[in-house]
C-alpha positions in Angstrom: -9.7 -12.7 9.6 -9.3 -11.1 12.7 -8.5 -13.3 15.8 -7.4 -12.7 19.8 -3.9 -13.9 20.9 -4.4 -14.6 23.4 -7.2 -17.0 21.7 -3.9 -18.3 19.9 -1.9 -19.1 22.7 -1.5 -22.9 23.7 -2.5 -23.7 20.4 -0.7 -26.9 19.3 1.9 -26.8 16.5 2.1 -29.4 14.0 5.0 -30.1 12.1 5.1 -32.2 9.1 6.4 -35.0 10.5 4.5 -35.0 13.8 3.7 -32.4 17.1 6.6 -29.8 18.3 4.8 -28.1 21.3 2.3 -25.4 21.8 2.5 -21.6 21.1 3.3 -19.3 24.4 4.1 -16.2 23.4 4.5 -13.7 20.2 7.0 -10.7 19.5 6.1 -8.1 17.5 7.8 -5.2 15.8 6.7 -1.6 17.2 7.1 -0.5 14.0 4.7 -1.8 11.8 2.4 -3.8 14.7 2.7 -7.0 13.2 3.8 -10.7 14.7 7.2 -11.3 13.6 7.6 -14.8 15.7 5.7 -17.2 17.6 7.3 -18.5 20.6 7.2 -21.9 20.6 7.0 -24.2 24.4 8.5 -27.7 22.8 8.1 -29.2 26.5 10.1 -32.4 27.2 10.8 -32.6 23.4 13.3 -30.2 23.2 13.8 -29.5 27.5 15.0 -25.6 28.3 15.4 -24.8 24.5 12.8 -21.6 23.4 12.0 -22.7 19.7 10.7 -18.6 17.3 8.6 -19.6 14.4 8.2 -17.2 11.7 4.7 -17.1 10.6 5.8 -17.3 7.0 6.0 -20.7 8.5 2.6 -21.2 9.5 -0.6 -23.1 7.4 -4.3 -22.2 8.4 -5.3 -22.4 11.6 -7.7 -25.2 12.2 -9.6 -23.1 14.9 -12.1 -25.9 15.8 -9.1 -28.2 16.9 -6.7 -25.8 18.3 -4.1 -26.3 16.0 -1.8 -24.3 14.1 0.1 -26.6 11.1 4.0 -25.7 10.7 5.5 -26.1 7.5 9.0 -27.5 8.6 9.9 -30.8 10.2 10.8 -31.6 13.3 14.2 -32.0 12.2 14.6 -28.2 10.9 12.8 -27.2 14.4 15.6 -28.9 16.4 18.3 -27.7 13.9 17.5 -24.3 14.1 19.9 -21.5 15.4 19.0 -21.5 19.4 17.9 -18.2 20.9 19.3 -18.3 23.9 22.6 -17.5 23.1 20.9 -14.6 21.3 18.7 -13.0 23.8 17.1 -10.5 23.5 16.4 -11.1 19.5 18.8 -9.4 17.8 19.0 -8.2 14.1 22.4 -10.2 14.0 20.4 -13.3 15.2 17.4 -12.7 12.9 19.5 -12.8 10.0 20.9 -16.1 11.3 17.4 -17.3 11.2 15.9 -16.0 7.9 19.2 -17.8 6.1 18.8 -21.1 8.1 15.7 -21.3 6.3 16.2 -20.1 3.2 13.6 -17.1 3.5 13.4 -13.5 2.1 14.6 -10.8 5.0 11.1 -9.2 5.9 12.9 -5.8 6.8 14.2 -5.1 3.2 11.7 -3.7 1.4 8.5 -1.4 1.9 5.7 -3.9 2.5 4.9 -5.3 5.7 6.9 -8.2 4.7 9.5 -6.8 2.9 7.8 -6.9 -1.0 4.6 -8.4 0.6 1.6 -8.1 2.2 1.2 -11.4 3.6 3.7 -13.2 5.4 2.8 -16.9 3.8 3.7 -15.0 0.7 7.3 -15.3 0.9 7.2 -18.8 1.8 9.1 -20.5 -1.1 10.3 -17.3 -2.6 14.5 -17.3 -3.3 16.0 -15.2 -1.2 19.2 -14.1 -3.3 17.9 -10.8 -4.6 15.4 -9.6 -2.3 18.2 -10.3 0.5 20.7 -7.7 -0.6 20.6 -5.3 2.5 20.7 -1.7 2.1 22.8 0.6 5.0 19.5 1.9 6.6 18.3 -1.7 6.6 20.8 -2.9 8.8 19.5 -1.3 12.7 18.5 -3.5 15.3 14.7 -4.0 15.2 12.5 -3.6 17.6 10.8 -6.8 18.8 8.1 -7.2 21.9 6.7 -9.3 23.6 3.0 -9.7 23.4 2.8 -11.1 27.2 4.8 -8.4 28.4 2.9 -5.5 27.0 -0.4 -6.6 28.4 -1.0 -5.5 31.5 0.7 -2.3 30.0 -1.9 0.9 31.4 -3.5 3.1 28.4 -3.6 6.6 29.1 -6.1 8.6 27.2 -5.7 12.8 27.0 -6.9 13.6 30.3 -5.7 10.4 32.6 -5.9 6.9 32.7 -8.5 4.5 31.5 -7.6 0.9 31.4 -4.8 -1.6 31.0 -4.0 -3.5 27.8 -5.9 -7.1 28.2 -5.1 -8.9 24.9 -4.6 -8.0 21.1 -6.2 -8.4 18.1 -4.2 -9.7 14.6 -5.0 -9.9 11.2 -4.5 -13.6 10.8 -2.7 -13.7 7.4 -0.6 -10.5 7.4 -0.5 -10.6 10.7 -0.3 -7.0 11.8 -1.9 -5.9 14.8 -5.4 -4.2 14.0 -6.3 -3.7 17.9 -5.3 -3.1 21.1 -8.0 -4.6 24.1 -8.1 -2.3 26.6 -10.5 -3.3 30.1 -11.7 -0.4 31.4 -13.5 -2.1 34.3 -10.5 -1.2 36.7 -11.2 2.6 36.4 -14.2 3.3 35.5 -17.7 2.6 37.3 -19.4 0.1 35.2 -16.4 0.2 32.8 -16.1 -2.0 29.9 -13.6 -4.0 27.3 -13.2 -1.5 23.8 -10.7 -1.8 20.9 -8.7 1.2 20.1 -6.4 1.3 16.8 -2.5 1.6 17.4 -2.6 4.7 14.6 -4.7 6.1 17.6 -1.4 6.0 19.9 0.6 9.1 20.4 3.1 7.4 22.0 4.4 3.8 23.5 6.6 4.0 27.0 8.1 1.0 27.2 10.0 2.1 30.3 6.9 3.2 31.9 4.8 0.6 30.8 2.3 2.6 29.2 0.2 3.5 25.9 -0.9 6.8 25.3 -3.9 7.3 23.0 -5.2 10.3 21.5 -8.8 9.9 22.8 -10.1 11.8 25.7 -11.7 9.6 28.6 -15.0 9.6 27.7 -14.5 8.9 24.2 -13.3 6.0 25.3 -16.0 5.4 27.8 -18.2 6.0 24.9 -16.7 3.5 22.4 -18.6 0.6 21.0 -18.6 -2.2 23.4 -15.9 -5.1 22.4 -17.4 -8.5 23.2 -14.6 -11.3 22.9 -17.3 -13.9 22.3 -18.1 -12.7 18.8 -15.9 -11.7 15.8 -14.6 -8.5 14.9 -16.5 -7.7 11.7 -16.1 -5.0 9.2 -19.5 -4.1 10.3 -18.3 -3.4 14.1 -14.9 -2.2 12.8 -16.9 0.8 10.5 -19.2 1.0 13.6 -16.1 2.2 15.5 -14.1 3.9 13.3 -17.3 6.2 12.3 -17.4 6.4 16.7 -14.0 8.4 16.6 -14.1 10.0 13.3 -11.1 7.9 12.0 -10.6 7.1 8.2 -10.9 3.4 7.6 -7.6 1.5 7.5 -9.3 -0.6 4.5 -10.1 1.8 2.4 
């Protein structure tokens, strides 16, 4: 399914043996769009200490309660390599990471998640083969964060037309699908749409900007994007057919 992180955020994480915290923030990879860690807020449990959790790590949401189920204990949370020694996430830290726990490297390979689709898939899978890294496998990646980038403006062909509000991730592989972009900044009577991250032409990260390939009022035109109801494969052909865009699906 489809769901807003922002939606996500302060969820509470359960461990096995009990609660670790809440979910702040998420980084994601530029290059592929998807959520490579949730950062966790383990609040007076583990004081000053900012906790990543790999959603190969993660059960199903319980959206009713909030609550997002770990599958580690308490114990591995606390034992885990500590970030801030780290910062900003390297690919020498990540490696760290993936062998603390025993999973598969999700950058060796040519899936999403290295051989998979879905990042639960690799839960439980032996790393020993899949983790033999390859030369070109070894650059630094390129991880954001989700709560940086909004607020980032979007500029469509012919000037700006919004700032990015809040994201939209496919909750099991979880790649990015959308970008929220609120219009109502710019343009009279403007409005909230979702526009595709194959639509960028470019992310500036030093200018704090994404540049679409839509003109203005394409954009002004776009299928309204209510966060009150779910993005459907109905409303997703709806705006794909809008722009003329082949169906990521298909």
């Amino acid at each position: 399914m489809l769901r807003s992180i922002d939606e996500l955020k302060n969820y509470v994480l359960d461990a096995t043996d009990g609660e670790i915290g809440r979910c702040k923030d998420f980084l994601f990879d530029d290059i592929h769009m998807a959520v490579r860690y949730m950062v966790a807020d383990t609040g007076k449990w583990l004081p000053k200490r900012k906790v990543l959790i790999s959603p190969i790590s993660l059960g199903e949401p319980d959206w009713t309660t909030r609550r997002l189920p770990v599958k580690m204990s308490k114990s591995d949370v606390k034992e885990s390599p500590p970030l801030e020694s780290h910062e900003p996430v390297s690919r020498v830290f990540e490696k760290y990471y993936f062998d603390f726990y025993g999973y598969p490297y999700y950058w060796v390979g040519h899936g999403v998640w290295g051989p998979e689709y879905y990042a639960r898939s690799l839960y439980g899978v032996s790393p020993r083969e899949l983790n033999e890294v390859r030369e070109e496998e070894q650059k630094d990646n390129h991880l954001r964060s989700v709560s940086e980038v909004e607020g980032y403006s979007i500029q469509a062909l012919d000037g700006d037309i919004g700032h990015v509000q809040d994201f939209i991730v496919e909750d099991e592989s979880w790649v990015i699908r959308y970008v929220v972009v609120d219009t109502r900044d710019l343009l009279p009577g403007g409005k909230k749409v979702l526009i595709s991250p194959e639509w960028s032409t470019s992310i500036r990260w030093s200018e704090k900007t994404f540049a679409v390939g839509l003109s203005k009022e394409a954009v002004k035109q776009s299928p309204e994007f209510d966060p009150l109801q779910p993005v459907n494969r109905e409303y997703e052909a709806t705006l794909y057919d809008f722009h003329g865009r082949p169906y990521y699906w298909s």
